[in-house]
N, C-alpha and C positions, 0 to 999 in steps of 0.2 A: 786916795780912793778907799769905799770901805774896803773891809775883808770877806763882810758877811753879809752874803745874798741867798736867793730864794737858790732850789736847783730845779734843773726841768720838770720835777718832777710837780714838786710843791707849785710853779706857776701854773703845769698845767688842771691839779688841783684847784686852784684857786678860781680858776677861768668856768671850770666845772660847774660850780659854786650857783652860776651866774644862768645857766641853763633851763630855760623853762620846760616845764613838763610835757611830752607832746610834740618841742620844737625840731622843725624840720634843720638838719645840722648837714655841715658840710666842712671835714676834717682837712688838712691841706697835708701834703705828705711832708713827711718826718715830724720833727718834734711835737705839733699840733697833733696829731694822731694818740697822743698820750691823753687827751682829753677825755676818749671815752674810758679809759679804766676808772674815771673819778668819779662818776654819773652821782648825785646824791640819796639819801635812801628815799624811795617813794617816788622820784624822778626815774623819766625815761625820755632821754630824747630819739628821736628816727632819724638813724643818721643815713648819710646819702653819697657814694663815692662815683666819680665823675665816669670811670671805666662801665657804671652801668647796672648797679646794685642801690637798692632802696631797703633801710630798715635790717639791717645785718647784726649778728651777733658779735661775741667778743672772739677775741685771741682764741684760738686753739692751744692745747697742751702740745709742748714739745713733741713729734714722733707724730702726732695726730693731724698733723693740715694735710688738706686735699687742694692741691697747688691749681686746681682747677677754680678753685676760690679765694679772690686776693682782692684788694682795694688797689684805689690809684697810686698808693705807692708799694705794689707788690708783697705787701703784708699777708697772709695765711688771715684767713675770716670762718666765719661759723654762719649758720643758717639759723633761722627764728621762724617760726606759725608765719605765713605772712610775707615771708623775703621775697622782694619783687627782683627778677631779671629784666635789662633792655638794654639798648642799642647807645651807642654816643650820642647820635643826633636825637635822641629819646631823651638822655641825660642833660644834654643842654639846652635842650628845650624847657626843663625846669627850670634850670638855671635861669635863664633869659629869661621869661617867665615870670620869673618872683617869685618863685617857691618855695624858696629857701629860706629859712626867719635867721639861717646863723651862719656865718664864714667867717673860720679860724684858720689865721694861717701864720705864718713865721718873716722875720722884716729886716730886711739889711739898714734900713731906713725910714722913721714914722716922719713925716713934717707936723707942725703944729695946726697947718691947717687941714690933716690928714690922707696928706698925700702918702701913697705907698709906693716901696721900691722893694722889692722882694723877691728879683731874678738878675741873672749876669751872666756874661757871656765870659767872662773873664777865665783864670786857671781853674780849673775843678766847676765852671757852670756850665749853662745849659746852653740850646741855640736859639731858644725863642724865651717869650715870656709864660706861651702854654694856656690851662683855662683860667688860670689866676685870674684875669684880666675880666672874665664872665664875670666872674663871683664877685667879687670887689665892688662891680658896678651892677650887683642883680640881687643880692641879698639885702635883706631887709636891715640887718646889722652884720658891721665886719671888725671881726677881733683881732686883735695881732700881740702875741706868743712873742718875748724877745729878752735876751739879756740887758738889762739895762745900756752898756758899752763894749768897742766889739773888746776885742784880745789884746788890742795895743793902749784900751783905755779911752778910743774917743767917743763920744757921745753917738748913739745910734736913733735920740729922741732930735729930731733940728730944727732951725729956723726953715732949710728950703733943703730938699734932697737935691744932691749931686750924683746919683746913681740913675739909671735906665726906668722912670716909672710904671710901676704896675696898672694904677687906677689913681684917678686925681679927685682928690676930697673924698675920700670913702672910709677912713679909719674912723670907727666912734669909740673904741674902748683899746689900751693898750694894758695888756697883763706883763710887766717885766719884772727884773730878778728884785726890785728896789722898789717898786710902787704900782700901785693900778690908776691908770691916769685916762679923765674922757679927754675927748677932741667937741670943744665947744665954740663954736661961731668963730675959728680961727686961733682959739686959744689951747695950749694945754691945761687943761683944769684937773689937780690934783685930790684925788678920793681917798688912798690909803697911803700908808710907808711904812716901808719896817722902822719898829721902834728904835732900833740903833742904830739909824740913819739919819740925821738931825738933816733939815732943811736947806739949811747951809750947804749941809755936803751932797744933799740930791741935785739942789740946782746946780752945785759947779759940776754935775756929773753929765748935765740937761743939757743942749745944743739949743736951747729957746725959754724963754720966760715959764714958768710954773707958775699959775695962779691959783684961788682957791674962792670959793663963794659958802665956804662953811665949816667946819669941824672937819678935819682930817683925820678919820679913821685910820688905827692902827693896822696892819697888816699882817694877821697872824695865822700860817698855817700846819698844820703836821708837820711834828719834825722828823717820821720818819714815812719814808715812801715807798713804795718796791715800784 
């Protein structure tokens, strides 16, 4: 296996990248949430957290959050001209809706035909699956944030998820530690790779065929991140 991968920081970077100006965004708690520090310059996207906030600003300084103001994964947030307040059933009614152009979120499990698995009930999870399950099947595109393989080395890209799924067929773009791969017609279709990761060694890292319909962009981002 390689040595050398992206770190959360740089995929969430890289995922950044990919944000159109304007776009209605929907962060998923933890690692995904790194997403907005990358925004690019001249880019803005409106981001949206399911607890019922529209359009929020960044992180607070240390010492300064006002715990009255958090996203759905109980982060410390800032106000912006504009911060719209509501209700759940306000917030999921976007959702449902189709209001949303982007859902980022984190994957125990992609399949090739984009199946998602991205909760567990298992040691340290949760009880349900939560609004995951909205988003996946309500946004216009759904991203998925992931280490290439989990901790022990096995492949977390598959031929079929063996885990509790999220949403069935709804992955179109995966940003991991090793490559930016779409989900096309049931296939993985490979876009980028880091340059010292030879192909060879992505697929034997891959749980399902990598294919490619053109020039595989190299994958290179910041090497340093905060």
């Amino acid at each position: 296996m390689t040595d050398i991968k992206l770190s959360n920081a740089q995929i969430a970077w890289r995922a950044a990248q990919d944000i159109e100006d304007g776009a209605y965004v929907n962060l998923g708690i933890g690692f995904p949430e790194m997403v907005a520090r990358f925004q690019p310059e001249g880019k803005q996207a409106i981001f949206h957290t399911e607890n019922g906030v529209l359009d929020f600003g960044k992180a607070p300084e240390p010492g300064d959050e006002d715990w009255d103001l958090i996203n759905a994964g109980k982060k410390a947030i800032t106000l912006k001209p504009g911060t719209a307040f509501f209700d759940h059933a306000d917030s999921f009614a976007m959702v449902r809706g189709g209001h949303l152009d982007v859902a980022i979120l984190g994957a125990y499990q992609v399949a090739q035909n984009g199946d998602l698995a991205n909760w567990s009930t298992g040691k340290g999870g949760i009880p349900a699956v939560g609004g995951a399950m909205d988003l996946v099947q309500s946004a216009r595109r759904v991203a998925v944030l992931t280490d290439h393989v989990t901790k022990t080395g096995a492949p977390k890209l598959v031929s079929h998820c063996t885990l509790p799924l999220t949403g069935v067929g709804c992955v179109t773009r995966i940003y991991s530690s090793l490559a930016v791969i779409d989900v096309c017609d049931g296939h993985f279709v490979l876009r980028e790779k880091l340059p010292s990761c030879s192909m060879e060694e992505l697929q034997a890292l891959t749980g399902a065929p990598l294919h490619t319909d053109g020039p595989v962009a190299d994958l290179i981002c910041p090497e340093e991140l905060a």
